[in-house]
C-alpha positions as protocol buffer text, in pm:
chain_id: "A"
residue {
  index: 1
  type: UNK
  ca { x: 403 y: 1099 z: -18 }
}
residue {
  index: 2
  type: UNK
  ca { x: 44 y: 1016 z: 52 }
}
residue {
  index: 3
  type: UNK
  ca { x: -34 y: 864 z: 376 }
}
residue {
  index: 4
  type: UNK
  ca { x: -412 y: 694 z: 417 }
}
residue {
  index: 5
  type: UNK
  ca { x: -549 y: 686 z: 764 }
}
residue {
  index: 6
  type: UNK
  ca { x: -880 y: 609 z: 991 }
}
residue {
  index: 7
  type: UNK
  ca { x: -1053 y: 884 z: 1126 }
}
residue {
  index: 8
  type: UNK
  ca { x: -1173 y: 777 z: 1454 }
}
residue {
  index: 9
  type: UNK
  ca { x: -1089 y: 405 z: 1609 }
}
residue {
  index: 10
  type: UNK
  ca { x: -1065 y: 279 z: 1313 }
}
residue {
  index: 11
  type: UNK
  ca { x: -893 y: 219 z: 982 }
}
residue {
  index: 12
  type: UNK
  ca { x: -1175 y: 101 z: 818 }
}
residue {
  index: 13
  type: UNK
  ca { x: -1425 y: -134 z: 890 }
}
residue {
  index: 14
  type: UNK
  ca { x: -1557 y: -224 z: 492 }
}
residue {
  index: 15
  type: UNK
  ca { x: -1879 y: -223 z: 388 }
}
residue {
  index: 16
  type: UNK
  ca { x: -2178 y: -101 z: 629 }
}
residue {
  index: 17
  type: UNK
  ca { x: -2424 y: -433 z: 591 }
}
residue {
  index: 18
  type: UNK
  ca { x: -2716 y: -265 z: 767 }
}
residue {
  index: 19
  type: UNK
  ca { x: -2786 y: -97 z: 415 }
}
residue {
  index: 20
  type: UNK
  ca { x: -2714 y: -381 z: 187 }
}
residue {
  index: 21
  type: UNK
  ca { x: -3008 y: -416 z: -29 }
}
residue {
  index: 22
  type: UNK
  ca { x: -2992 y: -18 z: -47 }
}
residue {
  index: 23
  type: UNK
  ca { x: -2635 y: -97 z: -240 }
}
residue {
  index: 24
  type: UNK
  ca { x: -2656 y: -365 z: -455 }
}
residue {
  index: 25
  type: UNK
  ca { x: -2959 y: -171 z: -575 }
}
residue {
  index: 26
  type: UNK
  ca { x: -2742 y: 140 z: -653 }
}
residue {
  index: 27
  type: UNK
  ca { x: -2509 y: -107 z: -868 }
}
residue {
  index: 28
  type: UNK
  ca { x: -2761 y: -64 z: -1125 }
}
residue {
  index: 29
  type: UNK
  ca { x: -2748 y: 287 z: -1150 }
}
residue {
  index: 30
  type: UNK
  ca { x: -2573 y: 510 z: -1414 }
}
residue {
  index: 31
  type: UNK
  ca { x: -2311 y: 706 z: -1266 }
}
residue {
  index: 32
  type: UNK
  ca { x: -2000 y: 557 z: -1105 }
}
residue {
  index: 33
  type: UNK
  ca { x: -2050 y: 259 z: -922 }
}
residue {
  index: 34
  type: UNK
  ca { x: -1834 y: 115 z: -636 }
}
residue {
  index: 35
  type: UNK
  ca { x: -1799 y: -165 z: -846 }
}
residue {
  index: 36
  type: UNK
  ca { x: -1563 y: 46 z: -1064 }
}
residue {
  index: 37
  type: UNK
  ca { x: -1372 y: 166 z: -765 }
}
residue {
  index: 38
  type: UNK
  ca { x: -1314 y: -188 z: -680 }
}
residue {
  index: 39
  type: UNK
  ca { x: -1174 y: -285 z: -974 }
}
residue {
  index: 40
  type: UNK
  ca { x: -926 y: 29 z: -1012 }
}
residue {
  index: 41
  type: UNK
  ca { x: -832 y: 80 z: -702 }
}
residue {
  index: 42
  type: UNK
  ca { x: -531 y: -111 z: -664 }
}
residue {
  index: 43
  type: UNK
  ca { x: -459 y: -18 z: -968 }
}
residue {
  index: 44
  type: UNK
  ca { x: -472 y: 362 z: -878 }
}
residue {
  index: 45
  type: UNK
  ca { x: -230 y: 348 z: -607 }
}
residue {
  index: 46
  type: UNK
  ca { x: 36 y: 127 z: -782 }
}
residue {
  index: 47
  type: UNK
  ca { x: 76 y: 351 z: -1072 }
}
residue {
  index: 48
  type: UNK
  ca { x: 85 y: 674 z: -849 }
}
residue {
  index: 49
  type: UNK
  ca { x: 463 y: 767 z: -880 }
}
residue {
  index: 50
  type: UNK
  ca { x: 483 y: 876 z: -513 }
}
residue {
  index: 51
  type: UNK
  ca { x: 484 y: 662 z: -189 }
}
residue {
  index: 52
  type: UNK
  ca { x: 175 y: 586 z: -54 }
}
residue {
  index: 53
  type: UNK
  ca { x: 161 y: 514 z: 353 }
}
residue {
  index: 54
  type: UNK
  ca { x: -83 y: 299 z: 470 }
}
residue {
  index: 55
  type: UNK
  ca { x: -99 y: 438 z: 894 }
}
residue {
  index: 56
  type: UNK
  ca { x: -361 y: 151 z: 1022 }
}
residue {
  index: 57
  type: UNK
  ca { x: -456 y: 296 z: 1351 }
}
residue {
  index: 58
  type: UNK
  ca { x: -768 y: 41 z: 1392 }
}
residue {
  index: 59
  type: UNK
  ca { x: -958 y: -250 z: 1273 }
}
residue {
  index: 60
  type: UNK
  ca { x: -888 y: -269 z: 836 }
}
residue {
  index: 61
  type: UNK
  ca { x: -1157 y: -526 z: 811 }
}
residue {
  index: 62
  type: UNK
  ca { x: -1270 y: -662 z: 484 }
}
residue {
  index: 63
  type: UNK
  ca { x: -1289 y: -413 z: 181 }
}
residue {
  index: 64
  type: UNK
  ca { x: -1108 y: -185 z: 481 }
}
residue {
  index: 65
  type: UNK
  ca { x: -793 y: -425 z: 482 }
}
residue {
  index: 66
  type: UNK
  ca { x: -807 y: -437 z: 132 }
}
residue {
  index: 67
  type: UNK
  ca { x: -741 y: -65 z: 66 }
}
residue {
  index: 68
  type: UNK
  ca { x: -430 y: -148 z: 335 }
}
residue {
  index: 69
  type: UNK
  ca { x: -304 y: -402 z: 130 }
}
residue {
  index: 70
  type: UNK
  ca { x: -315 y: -167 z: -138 }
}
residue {
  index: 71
  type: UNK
  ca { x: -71 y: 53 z: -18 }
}
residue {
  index: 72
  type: UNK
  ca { x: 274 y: 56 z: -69 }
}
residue {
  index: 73
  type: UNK
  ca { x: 416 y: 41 z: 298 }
}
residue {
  index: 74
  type: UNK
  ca { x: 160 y: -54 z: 569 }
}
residue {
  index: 75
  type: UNK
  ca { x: 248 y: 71 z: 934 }
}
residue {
  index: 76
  type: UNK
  ca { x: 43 y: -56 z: 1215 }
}
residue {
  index: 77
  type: UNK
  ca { x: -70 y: 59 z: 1598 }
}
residue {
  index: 78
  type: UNK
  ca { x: -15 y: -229 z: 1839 }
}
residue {
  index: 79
  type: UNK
  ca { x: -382 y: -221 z: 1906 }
}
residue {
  index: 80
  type: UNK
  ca { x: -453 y: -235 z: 1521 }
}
residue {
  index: 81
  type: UNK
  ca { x: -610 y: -557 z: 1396 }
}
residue {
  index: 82
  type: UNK
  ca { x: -665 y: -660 z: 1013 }
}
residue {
  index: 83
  type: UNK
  ca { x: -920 y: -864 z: 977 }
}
residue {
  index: 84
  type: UNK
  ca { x: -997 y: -1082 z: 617 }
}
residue {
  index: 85
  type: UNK
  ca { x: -1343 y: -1180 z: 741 }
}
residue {
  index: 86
  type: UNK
  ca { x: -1524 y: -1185 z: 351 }
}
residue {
  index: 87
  type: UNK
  ca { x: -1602 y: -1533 z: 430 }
}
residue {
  index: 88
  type: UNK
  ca { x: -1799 y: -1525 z: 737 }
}
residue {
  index: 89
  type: UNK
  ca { x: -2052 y: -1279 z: 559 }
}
residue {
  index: 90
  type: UNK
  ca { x: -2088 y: -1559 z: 290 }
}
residue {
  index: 91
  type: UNK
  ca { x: -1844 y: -1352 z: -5 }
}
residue {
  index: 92
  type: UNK
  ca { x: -1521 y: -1345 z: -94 }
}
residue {
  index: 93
  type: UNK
  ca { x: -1278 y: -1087 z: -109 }
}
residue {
  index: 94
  type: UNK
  ca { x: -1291 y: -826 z: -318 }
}
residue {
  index: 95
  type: UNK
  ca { x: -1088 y: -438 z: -388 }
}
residue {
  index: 96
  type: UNK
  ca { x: -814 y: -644 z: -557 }
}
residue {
  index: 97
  type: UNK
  ca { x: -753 y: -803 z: -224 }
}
residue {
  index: 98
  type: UNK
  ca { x: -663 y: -1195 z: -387 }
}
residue {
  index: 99
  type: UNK
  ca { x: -430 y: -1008 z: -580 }
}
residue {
  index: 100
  type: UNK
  ca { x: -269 y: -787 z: -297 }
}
residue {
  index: 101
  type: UNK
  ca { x: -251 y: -1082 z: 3 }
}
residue {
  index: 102
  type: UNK
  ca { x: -83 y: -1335 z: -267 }
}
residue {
  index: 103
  type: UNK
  ca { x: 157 y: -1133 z: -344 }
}
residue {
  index: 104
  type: UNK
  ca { x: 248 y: -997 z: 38 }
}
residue {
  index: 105
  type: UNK
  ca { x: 248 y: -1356 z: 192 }
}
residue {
  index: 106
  type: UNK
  ca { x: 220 y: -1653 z: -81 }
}
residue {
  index: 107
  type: UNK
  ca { x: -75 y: -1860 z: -183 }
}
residue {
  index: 108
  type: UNK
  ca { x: -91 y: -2108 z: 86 }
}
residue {
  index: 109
  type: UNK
  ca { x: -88 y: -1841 z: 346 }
}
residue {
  index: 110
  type: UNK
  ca { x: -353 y: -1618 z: 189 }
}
residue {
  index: 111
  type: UNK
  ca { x: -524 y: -1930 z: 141 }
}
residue {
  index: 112
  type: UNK
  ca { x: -528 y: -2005 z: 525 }
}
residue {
  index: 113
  type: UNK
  ca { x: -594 y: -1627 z: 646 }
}
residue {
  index: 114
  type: UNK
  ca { x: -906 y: -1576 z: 383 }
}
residue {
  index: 115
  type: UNK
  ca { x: -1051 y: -1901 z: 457 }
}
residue {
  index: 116
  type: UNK
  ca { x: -1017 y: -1901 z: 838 }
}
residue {
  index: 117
  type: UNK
  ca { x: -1109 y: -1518 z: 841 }
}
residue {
  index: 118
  type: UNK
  ca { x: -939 y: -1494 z: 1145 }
}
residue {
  index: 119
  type: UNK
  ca { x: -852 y: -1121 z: 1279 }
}
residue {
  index: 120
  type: UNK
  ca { x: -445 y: -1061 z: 1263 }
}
residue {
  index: 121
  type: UNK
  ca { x: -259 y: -846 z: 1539 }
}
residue {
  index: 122
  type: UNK
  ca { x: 6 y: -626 z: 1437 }
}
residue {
  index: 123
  type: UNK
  ca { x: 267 y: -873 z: 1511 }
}
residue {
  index: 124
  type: UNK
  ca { x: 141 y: -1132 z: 1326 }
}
residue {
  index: 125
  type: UNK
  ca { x: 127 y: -911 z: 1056 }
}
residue {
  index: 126
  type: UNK
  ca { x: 480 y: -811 z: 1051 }
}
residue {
  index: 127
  type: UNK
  ca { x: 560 y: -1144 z: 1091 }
}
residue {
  index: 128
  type: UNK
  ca { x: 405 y: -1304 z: 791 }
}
residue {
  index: 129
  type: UNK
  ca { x: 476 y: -971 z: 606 }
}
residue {
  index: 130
  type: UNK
  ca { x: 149 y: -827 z: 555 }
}
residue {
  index: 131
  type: UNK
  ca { x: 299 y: -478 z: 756 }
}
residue {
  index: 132
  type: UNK
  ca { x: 604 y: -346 z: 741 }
}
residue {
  index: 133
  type: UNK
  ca { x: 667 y: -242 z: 1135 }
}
residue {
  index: 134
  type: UNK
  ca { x: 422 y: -180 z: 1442 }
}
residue {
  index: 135
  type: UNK
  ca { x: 371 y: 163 z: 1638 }
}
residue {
  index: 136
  type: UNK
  ca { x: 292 y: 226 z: 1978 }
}
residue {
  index: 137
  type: UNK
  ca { x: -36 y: 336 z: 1946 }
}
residue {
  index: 138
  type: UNK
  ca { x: -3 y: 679 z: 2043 }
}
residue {
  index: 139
  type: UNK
  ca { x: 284 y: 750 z: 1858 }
}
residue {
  index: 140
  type: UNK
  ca { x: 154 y: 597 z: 1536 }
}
residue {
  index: 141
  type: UNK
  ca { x: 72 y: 941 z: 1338 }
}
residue {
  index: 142
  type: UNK
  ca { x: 378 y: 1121 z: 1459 }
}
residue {
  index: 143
  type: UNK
  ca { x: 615 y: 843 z: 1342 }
}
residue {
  index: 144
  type: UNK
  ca { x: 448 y: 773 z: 1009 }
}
residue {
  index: 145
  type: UNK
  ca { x: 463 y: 1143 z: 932 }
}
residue {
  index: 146
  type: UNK
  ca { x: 843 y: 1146 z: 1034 }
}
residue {
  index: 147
  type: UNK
  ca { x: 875 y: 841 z: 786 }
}
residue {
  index: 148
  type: UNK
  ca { x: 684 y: 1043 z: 498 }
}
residue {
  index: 149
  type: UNK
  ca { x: 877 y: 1312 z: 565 }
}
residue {
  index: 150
  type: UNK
  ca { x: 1200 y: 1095 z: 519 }
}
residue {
  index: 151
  type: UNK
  ca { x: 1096 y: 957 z: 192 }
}
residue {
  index: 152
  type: UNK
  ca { x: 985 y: 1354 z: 65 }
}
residue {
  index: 153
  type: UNK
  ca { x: 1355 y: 1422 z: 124 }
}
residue {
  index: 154
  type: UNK
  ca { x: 1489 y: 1101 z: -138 }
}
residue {
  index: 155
  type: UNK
  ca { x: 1492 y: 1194 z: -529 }
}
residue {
  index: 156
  type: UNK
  ca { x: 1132 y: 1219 z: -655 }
}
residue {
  index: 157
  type: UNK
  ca { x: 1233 y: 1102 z: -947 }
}
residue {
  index: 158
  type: UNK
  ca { x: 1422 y: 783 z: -838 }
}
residue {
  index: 159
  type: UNK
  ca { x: 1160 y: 712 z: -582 }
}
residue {
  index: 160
  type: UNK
  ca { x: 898 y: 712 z: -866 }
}
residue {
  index: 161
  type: UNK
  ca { x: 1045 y: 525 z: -1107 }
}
residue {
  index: 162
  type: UNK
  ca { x: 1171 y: 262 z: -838 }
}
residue {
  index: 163
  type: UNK
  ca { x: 845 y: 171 z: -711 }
}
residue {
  index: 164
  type: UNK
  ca { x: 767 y: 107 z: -1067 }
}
residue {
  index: 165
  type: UNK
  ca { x: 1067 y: -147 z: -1109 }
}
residue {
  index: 166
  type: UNK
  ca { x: 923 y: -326 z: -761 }
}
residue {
  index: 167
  type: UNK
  ca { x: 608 y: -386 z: -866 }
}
residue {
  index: 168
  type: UNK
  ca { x: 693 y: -500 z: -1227 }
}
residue {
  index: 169
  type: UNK
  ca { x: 953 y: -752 z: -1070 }
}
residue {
  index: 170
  type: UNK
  ca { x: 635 y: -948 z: -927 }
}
residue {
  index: 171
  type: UNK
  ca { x: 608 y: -1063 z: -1320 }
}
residue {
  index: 172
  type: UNK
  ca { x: 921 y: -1038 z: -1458 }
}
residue {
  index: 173
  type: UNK
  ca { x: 1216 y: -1262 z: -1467 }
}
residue {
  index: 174
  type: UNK
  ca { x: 1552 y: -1188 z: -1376 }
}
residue {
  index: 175
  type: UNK
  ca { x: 1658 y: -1086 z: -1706 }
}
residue {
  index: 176
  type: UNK
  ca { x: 1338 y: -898 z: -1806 }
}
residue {
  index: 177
  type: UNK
  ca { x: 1398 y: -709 z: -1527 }
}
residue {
  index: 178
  type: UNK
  ca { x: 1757 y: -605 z: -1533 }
}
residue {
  index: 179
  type: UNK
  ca { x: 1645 y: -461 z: -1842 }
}
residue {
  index: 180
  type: UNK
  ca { x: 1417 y: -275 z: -1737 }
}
residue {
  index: 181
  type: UNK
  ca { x: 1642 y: -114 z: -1413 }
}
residue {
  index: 182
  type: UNK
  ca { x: 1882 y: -33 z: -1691 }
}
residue {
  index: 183
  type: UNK
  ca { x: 1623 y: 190 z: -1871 }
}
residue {
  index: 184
  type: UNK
  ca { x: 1556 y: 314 z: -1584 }
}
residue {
  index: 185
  type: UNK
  ca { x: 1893 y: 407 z: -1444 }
}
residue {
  index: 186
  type: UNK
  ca { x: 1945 y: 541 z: -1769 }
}
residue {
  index: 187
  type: UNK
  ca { x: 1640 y: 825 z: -1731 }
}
residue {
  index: 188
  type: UNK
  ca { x: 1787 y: 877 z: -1387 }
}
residue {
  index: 189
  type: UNK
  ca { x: 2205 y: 915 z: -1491 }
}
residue {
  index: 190
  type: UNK
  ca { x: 2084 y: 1235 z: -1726 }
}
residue {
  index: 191
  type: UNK
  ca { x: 1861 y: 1375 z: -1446 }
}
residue {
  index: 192
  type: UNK
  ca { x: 1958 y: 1693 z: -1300 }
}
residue {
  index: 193
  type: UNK
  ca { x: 1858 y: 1494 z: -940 }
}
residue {
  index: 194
  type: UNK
  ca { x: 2120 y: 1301 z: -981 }
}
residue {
  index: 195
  type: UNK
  ca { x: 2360 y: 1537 z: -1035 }
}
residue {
  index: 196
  type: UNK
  ca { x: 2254 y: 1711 z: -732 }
}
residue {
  index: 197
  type: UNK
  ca { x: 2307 y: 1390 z: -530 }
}
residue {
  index: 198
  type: UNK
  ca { x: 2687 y: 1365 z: -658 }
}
residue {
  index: 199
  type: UNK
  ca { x: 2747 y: 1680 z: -569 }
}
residue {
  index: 200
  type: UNK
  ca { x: 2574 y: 1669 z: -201 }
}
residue {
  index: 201
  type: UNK
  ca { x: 2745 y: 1381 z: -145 }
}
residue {
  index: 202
  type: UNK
  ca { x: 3086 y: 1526 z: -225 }
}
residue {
  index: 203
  type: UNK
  ca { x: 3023 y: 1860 z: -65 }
}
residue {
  index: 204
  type: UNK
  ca { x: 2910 y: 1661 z: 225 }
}
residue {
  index: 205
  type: UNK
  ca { x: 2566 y: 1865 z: 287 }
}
residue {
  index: 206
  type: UNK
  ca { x: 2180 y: 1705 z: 236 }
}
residue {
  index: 207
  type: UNK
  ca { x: 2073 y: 1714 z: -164 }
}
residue {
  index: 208
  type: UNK
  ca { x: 1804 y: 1975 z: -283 }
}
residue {
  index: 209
  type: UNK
  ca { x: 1595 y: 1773 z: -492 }
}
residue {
  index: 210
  type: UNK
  ca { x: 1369 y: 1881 z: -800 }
}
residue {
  index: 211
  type: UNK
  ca { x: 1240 y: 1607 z: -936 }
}
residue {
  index: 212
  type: UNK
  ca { x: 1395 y: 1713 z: -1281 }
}
């Protein structure tokens, strides 16, 4: 499980515009360019078979709440605020974060929240589904790492290959995807895992996992 988090107050607040000229100079230079983070980012953390924990213990404002949105699960401190301002700075939103917000709350309501760049509370965000619970925020590390500790303890294996399933059901249809859950649970009925689980389950004791 890999668990992103602020260090400090915040999350992340994006992009430091007291140095902008200073970066869209650097664009131009050889090397890799956070450009090419942009675009992969996302990307990255989808395909990565484990879970990955978004703790937002602060402001996540603009390419900050897009590395949020990125995650898998996003758990928030009650003082946390994500905040879509691209707009207000004259740009619009970048680090795959269209792509991420359209697919957490629909197109009309990304359409509101990017446009009005309005800062969203924690309950707000749980309630249009852009986090999954909020945290008091001193207890915020402690129960994410209790969480990531619960989902170390499923079947590597099945946890992997399930988060693939979820995110290829945002462009499948219904029979594309039972397809693909019964290639899936195919891979997983040989798998020494879930032999273990039978057995635990039976023997009425917790399952040692391998991921094999």
């Amino acid at each position: 499980v890999l668990v992103i988090t602020g260090a400090g107050r915040g999350f992340c607040s994006g992009a430091d515009l007291s140095n902008r000229d200073e970066r869209v100079a650097a664009e131009n230079e050889p090397g890799l360019t956070s450009t090419e983070l942009r675009y992969g980012f996302a990307a990255e953390l989808q395909q990565l078979e484990i879970p990955v924990i978004a703790a937002v213990n602060g402001a996540a404002a603009g390419a900050g709440m897009a590395i949020a949105l990125a995650c898998d699960i996003r758990l928030m401190s009650d003082r946390a605020r994500i905040h879509p301002g691209f707009l207000k700075i004259g740009l619009g939103p970048d680090w795959a974060a269209s792509w991420t917000m359209t697919r957490l709350v629909g197109h009309a309501k990304a359409m509101e929240l990017f446009w009005t760049s309005d800062p969203i509370d924690a309950q707000q965000a749980v309630a249009i589904g852009l986090a999954n619970r909020v945290i008091p925020h001193d207890d915020l590390m402690t129960e994410t790492l209790a969480f990531a500790d619960r989902l170390a303890s499923m079947a590597p294996f099945a946890v992997g290959l399930t988060k693939r399933a979820i995110y290829a059901a945002l462009n499948n249809d219904a029979t594309q995807q039972a397809q693909l859950e019964e290639l899936y649970q195919s891979w997983l009925r040989g798998s020494l895992d879930a032999g273990e689980g039978a057995r635990s389950f039976v023997e009425k004791r917790d399952p040692q996992f391998q991921r094999r």
